[in-house]
C-alpha positions as CSV (number, residue, x, y, z in Angstrom):
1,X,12.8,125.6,107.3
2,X,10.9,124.2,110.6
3,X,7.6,125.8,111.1
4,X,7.5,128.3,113.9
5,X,5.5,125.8,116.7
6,X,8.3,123.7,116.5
7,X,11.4,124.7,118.8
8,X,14.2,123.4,117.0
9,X,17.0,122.0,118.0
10,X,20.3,123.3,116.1
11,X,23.2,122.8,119.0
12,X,26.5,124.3,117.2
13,X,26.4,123.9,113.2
14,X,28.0,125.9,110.5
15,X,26.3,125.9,107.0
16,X,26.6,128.2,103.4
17,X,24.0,128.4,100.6
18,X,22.1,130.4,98.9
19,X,19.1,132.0,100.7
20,X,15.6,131.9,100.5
21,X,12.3,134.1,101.5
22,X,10.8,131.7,104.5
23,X,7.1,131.3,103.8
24,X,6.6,131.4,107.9
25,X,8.7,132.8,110.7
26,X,10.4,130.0,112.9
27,X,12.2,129.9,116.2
28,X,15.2,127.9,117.5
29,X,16.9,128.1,121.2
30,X,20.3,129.1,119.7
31,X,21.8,132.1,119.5
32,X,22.0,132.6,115.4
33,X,24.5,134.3,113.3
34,X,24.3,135.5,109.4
35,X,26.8,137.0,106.8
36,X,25.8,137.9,103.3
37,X,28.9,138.4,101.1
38,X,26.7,140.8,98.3
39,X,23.5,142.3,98.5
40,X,21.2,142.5,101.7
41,X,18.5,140.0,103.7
42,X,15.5,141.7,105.2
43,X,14.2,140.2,108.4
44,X,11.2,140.0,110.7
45,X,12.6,139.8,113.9
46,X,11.0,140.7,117.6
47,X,8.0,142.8,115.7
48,X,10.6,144.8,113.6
49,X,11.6,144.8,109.8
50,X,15.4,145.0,109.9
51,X,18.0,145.1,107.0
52,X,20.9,143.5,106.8
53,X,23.8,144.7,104.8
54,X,26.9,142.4,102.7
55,X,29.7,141.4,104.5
56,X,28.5,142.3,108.0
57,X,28.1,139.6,110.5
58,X,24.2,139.9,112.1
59,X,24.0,138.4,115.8
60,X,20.9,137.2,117.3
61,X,19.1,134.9,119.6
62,X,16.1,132.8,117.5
63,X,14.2,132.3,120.1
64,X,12.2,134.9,119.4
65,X,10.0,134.2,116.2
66,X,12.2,135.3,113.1
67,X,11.4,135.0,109.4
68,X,13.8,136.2,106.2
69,X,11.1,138.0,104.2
70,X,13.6,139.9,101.4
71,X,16.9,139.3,99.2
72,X,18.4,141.9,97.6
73,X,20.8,140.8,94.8
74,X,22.6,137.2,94.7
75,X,24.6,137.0,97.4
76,X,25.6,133.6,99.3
77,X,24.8,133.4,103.1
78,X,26.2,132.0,105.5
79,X,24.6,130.4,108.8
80,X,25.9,129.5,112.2
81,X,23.8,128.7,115.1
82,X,25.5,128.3,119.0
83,X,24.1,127.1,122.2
84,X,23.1,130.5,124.2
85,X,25.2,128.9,127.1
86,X,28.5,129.4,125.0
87,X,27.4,133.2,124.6
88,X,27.4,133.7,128.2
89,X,30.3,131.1,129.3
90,X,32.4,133.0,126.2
91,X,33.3,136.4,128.3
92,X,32.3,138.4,125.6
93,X,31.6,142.4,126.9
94,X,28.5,142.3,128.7
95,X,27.0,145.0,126.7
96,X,26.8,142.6,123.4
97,X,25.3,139.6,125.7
98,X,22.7,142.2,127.3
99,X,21.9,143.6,124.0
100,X,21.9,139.9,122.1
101,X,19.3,137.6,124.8
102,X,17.2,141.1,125.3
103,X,16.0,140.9,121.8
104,X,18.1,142.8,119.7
105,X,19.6,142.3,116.3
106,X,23.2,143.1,116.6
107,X,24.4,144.3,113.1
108,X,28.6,144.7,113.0
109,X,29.7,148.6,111.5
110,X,32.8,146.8,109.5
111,X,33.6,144.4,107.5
112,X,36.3,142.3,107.9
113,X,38.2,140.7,104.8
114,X,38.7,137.4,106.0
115,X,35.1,136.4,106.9
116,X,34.5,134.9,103.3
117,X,37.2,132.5,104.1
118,X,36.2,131.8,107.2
119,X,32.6,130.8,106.7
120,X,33.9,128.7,104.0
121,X,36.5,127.0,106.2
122,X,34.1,126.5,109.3
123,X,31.1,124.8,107.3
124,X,33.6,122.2,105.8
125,X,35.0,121.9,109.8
126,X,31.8,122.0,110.8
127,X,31.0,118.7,109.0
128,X,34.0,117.0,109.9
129,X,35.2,114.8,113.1
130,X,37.2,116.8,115.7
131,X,39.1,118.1,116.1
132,X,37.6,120.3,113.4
133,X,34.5,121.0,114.7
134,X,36.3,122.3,118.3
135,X,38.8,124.5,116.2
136,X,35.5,126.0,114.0
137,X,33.8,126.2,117.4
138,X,36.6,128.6,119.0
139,X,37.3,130.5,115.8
140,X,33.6,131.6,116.1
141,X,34.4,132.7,119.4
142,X,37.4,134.8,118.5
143,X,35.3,135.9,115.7
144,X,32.5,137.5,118.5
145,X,35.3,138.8,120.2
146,X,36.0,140.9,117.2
147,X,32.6,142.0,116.5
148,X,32.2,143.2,119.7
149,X,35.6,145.1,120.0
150,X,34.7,146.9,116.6
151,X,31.4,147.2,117.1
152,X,30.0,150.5,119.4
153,X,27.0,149.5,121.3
154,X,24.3,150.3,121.6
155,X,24.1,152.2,118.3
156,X,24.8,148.7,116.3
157,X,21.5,147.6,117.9
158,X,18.8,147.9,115.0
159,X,15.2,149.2,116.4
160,X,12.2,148.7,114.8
161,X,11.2,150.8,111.8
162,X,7.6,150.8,110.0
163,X,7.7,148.4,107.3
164,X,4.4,147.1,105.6
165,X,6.0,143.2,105.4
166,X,3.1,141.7,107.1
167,X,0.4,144.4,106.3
168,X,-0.4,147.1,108.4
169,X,-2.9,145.6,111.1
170,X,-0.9,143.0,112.2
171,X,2.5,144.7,111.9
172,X,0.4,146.6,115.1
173,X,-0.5,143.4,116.2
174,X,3.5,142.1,116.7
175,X,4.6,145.0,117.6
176,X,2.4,146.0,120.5
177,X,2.9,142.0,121.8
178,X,6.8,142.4,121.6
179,X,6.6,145.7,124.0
180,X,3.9,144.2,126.3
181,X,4.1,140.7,126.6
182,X,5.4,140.6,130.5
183,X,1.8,142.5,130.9
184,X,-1.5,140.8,131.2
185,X,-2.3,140.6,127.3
186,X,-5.6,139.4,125.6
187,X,-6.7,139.0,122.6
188,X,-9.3,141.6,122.5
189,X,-6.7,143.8,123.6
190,X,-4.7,143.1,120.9
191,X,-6.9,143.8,118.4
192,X,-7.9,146.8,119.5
193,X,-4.6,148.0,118.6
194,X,-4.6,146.2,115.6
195,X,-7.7,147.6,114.6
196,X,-9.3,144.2,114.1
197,X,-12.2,142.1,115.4
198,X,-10.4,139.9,117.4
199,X,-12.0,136.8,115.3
200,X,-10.1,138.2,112.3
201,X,-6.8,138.9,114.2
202,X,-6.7,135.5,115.4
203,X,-7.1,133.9,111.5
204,X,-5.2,136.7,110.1
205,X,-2.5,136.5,112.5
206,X,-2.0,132.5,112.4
207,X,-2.1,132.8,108.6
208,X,0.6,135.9,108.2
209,X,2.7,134.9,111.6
210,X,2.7,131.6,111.6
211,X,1.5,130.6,114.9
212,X,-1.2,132.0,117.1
213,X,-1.5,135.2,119.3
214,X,-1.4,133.2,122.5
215,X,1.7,130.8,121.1
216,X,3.7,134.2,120.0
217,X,3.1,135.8,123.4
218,X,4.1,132.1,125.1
219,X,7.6,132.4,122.9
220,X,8.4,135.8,123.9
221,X,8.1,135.2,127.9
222,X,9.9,132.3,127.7
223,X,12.7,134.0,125.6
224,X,12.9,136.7,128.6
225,X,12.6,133.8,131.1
226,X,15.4,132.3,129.7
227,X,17.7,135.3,129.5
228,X,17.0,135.6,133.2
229,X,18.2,132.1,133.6
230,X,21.0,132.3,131.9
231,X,22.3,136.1,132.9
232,X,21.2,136.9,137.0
233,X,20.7,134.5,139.8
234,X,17.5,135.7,140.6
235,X,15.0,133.5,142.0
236,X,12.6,131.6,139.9
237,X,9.3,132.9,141.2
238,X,10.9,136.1,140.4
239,X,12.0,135.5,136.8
240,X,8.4,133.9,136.6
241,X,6.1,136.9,136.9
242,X,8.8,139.1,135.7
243,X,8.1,137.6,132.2
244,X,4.5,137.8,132.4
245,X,2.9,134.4,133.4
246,X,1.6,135.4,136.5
247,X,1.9,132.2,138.6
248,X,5.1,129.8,139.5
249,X,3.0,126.8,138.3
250,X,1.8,128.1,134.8
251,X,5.4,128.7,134.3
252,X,7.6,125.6,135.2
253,X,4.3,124.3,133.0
254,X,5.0,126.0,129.8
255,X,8.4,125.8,130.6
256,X,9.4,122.5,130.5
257,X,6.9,121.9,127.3
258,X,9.3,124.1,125.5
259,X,12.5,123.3,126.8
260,X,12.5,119.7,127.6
261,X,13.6,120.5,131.3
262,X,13.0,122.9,134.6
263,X,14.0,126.0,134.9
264,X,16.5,125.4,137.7
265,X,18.1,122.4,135.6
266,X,18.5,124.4,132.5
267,X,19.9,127.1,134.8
268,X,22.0,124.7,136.4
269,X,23.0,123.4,132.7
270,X,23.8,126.4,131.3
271,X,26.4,126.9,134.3
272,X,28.0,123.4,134.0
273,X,28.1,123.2,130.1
């Protein structure tokens, strides 16, 4: 797996093995989904330890830092990662797409006795020429549509629970940065809620997270920058200090470091692809 300062790039793939604990949480710009067929996965995802169940498709967007910390049993996973454009552009109900880029960890209520196959099918697609990658592509999509008809919202939503995955301190540590990032966050701040010297939070935290404080809190603005892009038309100076970076210029900096481009051409990509 990439390590969590790199922003990977995954586009639309479709893949099936059998999983592994990540040593490090990563990140990727897609919007991910995973199916277990037995057993469960345990995640850290947005500051929160969440459990997956078998045979229950889990919908999120990696851009926020994510790392599978527990397997229960033997199951065989299955991965697909899609462009967050195609999320937006797909028509699903607007309550799944809110619920999805605002950092939540859709989990599906039912099971549905054809995903097996289906995973199966699209990760042999997947590796093929097209047409099979576009017929994988838009079986996914009818696949969302499903979730989302069966699935009640927000209820399906999992929220945070106490979990002792990274250790107690900076468990604190992640979850007071993933309800305050769009405020003006230091270090010392942190750690007073972590209980830490904040010479100790910043070692501890790079060595149990992965990254550093400051790189975290970077990720999760621009993850809420992005949604904004993507989901209103409001204006960029807006969506700026909205996700906490407190000038235009600091932004469109850290911005296009992460994504390649400006906001108003990933905007105006997301609209065109």
């Amino acid at each position: 797996m990439p390590r969590v300062q790199d922003i990977s790039q995954f586009d639309f793939r479709c893949w099936i093995g059998m999983p592994r604990p990540m040593p490090r949480a990563h990140l990727h710009s897609e919007i991910e989904i995973n199916w277990i067929d037995a057993g469960s996965i345990t995640y850290l995802f947005n500051g929160a330890t969440v459990s997956v169940p078998a045979r229950r498709l889990a919908v999120f967007w990696a851009a926020f830092p994510h790392q599978l910390l527990a397997i229960d049993g033997l199951g065989c996973m299955a991965w697909i990662t899609v462009p967050v454009a195609w999320l937006v552009q797909w028509g699903l109900p607007r309550g799944l797409v809110d619920a999805v880029l605002s950092g939540g960890l859709v989990i599906e209520t039912a099971e549905d006795a054809l995903d097996e196959g289906r995973f199966r099918q699209w990760a042999i697609d997947w590796r093929r020429d097209q047409p099979w990658r576009g017929i994988a592509a838009r079986e996914v999509e009818a696949r969302l549509h499903r979730c989302a008809a069966s699935t009640p919202l927000p209820a399906a939503v999992r929220r945070p629970r106490r979990g002792a995955a990274l250790g107690a301190p900076i468990e604190r540590a992640v979850r007071f940065l993933a309800e305050h990032y769009t405020e003006d966050v230091s270090v010392a701040t942190v750690a007073r809620q972590a209980g830490l010297h904040p010479h100790w939070l910043m070692e501890t935290f790079r060595r149990q997270c992965g990254l550093s404080v400051h790189a975290y809190l970077l990720r999760l603005r621009l993850a809420h920058a992005q949604r904004l892009l993507a989901t209103t038309d409001r204006d960029i100076l807006a969506i700026a200090l909205d996700a906490g970076f407190g000038s235009l210029g600091r932004f469109y900096v850290n911005f296009r470091r992460a994504c390649g481009v400006a906001p108003g051409v990933y905007r105006k990509r997301l609209r065109q692809a």
